[in-house]
C-alpha positions in Angstrom: 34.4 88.6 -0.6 36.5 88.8 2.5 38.2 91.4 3.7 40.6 93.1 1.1 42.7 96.2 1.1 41.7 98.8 -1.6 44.9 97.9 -3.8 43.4 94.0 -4.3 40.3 95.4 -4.9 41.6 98.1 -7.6 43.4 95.4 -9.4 40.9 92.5 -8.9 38.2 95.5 -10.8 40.8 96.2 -13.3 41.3 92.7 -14.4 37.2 91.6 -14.3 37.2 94.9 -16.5 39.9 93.8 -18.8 38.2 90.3 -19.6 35.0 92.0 -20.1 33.0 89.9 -16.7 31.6 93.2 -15.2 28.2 91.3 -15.6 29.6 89.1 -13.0 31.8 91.2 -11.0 29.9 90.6 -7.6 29.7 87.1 -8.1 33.8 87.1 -8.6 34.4 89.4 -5.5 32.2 87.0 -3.2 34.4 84.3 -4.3 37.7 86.1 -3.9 39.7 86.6 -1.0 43.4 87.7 -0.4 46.7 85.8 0.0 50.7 85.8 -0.5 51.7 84.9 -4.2 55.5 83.4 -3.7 58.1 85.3 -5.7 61.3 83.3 -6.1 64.0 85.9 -6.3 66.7 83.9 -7.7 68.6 81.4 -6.2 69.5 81.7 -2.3 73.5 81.9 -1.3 73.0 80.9 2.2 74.4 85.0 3.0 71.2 85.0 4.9 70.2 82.3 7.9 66.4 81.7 8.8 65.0 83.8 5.6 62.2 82.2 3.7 63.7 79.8 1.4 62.5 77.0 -1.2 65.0 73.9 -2.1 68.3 73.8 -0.6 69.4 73.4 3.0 67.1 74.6 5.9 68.4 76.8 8.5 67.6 74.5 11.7 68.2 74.9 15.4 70.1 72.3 17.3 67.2 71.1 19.2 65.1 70.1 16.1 66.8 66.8 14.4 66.6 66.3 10.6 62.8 64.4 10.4 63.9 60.4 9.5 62.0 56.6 9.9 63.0 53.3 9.9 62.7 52.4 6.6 63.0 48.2 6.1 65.7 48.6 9.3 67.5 51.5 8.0 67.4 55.2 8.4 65.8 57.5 5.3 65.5 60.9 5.3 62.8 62.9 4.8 63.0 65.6 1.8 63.4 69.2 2.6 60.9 71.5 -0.1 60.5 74.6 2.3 61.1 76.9 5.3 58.7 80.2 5.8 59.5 83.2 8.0 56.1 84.4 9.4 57.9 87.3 10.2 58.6 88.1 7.1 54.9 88.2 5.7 53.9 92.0 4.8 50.4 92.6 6.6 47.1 91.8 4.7 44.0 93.7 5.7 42.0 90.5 6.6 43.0 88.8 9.7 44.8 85.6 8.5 45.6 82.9 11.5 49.4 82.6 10.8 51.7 83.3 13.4 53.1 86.9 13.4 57.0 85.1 14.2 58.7 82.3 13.8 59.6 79.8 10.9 57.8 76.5 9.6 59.7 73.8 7.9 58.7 71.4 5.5 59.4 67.8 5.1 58.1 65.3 2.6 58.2 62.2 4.1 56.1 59.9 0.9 54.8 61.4 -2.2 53.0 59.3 -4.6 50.5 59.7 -7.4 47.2 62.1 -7.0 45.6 58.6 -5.5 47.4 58.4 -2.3 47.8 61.9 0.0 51.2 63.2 1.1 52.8 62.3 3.8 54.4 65.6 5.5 56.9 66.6 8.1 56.7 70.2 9.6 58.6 71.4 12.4 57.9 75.3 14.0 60.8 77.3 15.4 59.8 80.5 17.3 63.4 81.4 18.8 66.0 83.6 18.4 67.6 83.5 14.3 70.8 83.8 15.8 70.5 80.1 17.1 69.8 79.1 13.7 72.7 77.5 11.4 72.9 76.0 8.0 72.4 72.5 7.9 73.2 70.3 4.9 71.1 67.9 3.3 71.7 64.3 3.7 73.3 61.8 1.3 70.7 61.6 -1.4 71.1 57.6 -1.2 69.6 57.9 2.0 66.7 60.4 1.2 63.1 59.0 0.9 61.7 60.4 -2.3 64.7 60.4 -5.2 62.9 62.8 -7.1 63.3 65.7 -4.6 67.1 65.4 -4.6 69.2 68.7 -5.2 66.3 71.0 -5.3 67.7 74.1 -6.0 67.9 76.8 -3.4 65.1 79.6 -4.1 64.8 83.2 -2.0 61.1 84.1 -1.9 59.5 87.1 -1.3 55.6 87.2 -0.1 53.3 89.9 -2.0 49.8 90.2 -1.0 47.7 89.1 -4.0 43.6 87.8 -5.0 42.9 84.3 -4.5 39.7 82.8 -6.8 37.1 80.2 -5.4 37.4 78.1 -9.1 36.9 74.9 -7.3 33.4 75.8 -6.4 31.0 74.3 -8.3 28.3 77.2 -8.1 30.5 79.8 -8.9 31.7 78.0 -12.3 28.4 77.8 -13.2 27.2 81.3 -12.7 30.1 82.7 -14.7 29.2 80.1 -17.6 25.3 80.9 -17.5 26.2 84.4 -17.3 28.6 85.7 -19.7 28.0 85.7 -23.4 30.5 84.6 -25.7 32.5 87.9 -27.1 35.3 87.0 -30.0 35.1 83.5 -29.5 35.8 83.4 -25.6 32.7 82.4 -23.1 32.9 83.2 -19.9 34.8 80.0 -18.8 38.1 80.8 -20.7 37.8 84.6 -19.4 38.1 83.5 -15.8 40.4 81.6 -16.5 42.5 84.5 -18.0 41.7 86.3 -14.8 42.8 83.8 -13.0 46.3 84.4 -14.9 45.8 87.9 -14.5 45.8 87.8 -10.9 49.2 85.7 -11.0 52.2 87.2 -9.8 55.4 87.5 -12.1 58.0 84.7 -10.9 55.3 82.9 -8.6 55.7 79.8 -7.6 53.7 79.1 -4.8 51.1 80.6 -2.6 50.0 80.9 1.1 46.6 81.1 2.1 43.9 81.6 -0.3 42.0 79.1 -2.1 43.2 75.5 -3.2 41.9 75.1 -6.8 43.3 71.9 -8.8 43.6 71.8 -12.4 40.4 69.6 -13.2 38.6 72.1 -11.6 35.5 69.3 -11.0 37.9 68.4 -7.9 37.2 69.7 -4.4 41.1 69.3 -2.5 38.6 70.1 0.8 36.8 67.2 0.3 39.6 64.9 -1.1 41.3 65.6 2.3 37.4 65.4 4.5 37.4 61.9 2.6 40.6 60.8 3.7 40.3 62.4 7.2 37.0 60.2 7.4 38.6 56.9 6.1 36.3 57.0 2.5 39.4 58.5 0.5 38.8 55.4 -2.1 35.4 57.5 -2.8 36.6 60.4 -4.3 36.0 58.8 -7.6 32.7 59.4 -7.5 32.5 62.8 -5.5 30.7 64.5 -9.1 27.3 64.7 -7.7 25.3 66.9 -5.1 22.9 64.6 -4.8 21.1 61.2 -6.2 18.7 63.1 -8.6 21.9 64.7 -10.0 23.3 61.7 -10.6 20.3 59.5 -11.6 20.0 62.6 -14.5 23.6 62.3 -15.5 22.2 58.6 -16.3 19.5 59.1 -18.2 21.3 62.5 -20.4 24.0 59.7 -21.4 22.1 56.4 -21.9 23.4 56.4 -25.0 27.3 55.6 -24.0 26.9 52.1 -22.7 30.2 52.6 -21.0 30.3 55.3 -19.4 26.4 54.2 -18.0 28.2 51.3 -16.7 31.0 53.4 -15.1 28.3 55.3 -13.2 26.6 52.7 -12.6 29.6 51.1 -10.7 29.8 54.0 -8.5 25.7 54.1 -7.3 27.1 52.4 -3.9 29.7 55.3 -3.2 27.4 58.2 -4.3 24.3 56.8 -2.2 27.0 57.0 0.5 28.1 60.4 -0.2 25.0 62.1 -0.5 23.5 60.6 2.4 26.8 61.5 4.6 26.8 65.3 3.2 26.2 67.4 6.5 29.1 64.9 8.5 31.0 65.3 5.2 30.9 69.1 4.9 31.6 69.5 8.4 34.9 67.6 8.1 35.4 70.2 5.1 34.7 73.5 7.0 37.7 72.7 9.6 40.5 73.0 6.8 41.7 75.8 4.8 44.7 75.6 2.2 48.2 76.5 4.3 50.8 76.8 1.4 50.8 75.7 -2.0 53.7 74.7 -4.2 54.3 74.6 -8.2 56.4 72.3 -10.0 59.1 75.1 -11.3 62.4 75.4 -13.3 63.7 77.7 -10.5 64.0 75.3 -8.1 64.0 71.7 -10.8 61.2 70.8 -9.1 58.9 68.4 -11.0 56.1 66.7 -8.9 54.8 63.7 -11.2 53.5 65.5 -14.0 54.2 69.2 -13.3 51.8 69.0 -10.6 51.3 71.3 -7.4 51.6 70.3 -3.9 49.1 71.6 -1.3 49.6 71.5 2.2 46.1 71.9 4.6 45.9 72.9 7.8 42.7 72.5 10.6 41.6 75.9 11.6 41.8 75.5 14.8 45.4 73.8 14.6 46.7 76.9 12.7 45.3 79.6 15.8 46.9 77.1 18.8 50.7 76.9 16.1 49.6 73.6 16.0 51.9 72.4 12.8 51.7 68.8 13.2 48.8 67.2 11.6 49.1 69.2 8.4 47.2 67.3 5.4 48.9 67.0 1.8 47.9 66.6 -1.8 49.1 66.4 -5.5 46.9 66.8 -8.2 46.7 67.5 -11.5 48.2 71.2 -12.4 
């Protein structure tokens, strides 16, 4: 568990009580760490310039233009989703990397299906508010992505809140091997109502924390390693550990000749992935999850199918304000 202040920890013991997991409480506290659950607070009148707001107009300075490319010979416009005052961010207990002032902005220059990452914008403003104005979106004819038009304007308020490490594989698995089944509910479906638990009323995004998709079998750190490291098209067949794992899968379904001959197609990517795993995981441990962003009916935001968007960050990149290689991903919510 990192470091949390005894309010998270109060609540995060309350809820593992409330499900009935204190057999597992340790193992949920090492995977738990704190964040900022995203409140919108109803829709923004523009009364305020450079507050964190979702949708809309941003609040930009003269000397950062509207992010655009030459699209077939003619200038599109990227889509506007978000602009976060650091400044605004009530202190956690952990030391968290993000800048203390300032506001980032967030562009979406092409967002596709889960297949393809997201192609982002962000530009970081660390003057004076009072050089900020309101600047109006343009013509949605000549935006990039249609389905980001009129985005409704959202005020958001930060709240420190308990991220959980559900992507991880071992964790899952100690919580299912662990908890009996009380009233019909094993251990899986409890976490997951702690997960819910831990949600904040009116959330709609999150900063910091963890980056768990909804097929909780996918690892976003290793989706974005694999794409970093030019193998994205392998993610397919990022299941197994290691060949043994897989070579078991095999032989436990022999009997479904077509999913034998679906693992079987991917032997060439999983020889590749297991035997890349210390370069792989390396790639992983320079990321950590920057922002993440819900579908919602506050702001009529639908990405594909309900889905999230998460926006990475390199370690490293987030210490020097370094805003401009930012990594994105949809995925199943």
């Amino acid at each position: 568990m990192s470091h949390m202040s005894p309010e998270l920890i109060a609540e995060l013991d309350h809820a593992v009580t409330k499900r009935n997991l204190q057999c597992v409480a340790e193992e949920i506290r090492k995977n738990a760490t704190e964040c900022y659950a995203l409140i919108a607070e109803g829709n923004d009148d523009y009364s305020t310039i450079g507050n964190t707001r979702f949708g809309g107009d941003p609040d930009l300075p003269s000397d950062i233009r509207w992010p655009s490319v030459d699209y077939d010979g003619e200038e599109r416009f990227c889509n506007f989703i978000a602009q976060i005052n650091f400044a605004e961010l009530p202190p956690l207990a952990s030391e968290t990397g993000l800048p203390s002032h300032g506001i980032l902005y967030l562009f979406v220059r092409d967002m596709d299906c889960a297949a393809w990452p997201v192609d982002l914008e962000a530009r970081y403003f660390e003057g004076a508010l009072e050089t900020l104005s309101r600047t109006q979106s343009p013509d949605p004819d000549s935006l990039l992505d249609e389905y980001l038009v009129d985005l409704i304007p959202q005020r958001i308020r930060a709240v420190p809140a308990v991220s959980l490490a559900n992507y991880r594989k071992q964790f899952r698995q100690h919580i299912e091997e662990n908890v009996r089944e009380i009233d019909g509910e094993d251990g899986d479906s409890r976490r997951f109502d702690l997960d819910c638990d831990l949600n904040r009323e009116g959330q709609i995004g999150q900063l910091l924390g963890f980056a768990n998709a909804g097929d909780e079998r996918k690892n976003l750190y290793r989706q974005v390693a694999l794409s970093q490291l030019g193998k994205r098209h392998l993610d397919d067949c990022d299941y197994w550990d290691s060949m043994e794992e897989y070579e078991a899968d095999i032989e436990k379904w022999q009997n479904n000749e077509q999913l034998v001959k679906n693992y079987q197609g991917m032997r060439e990517g999983v020889e590749w992935l297991t035997s890349n795993r210390e370069m792989i995981a390396d790639e992983v441990d320079q990321w950590r999850l920057l922002f993440q962003l819900q579908s919602n009916s506050q702001m009529n935001l639908n990405i594909n199918d309900a889905d999230p968007l998460y926006v990475f960050i390199k370690h490293t990149d987030l210490m020097n304000r370094n805003f401009s290689d930012i990594a994105g991903e949809v995925t199943q919510g």
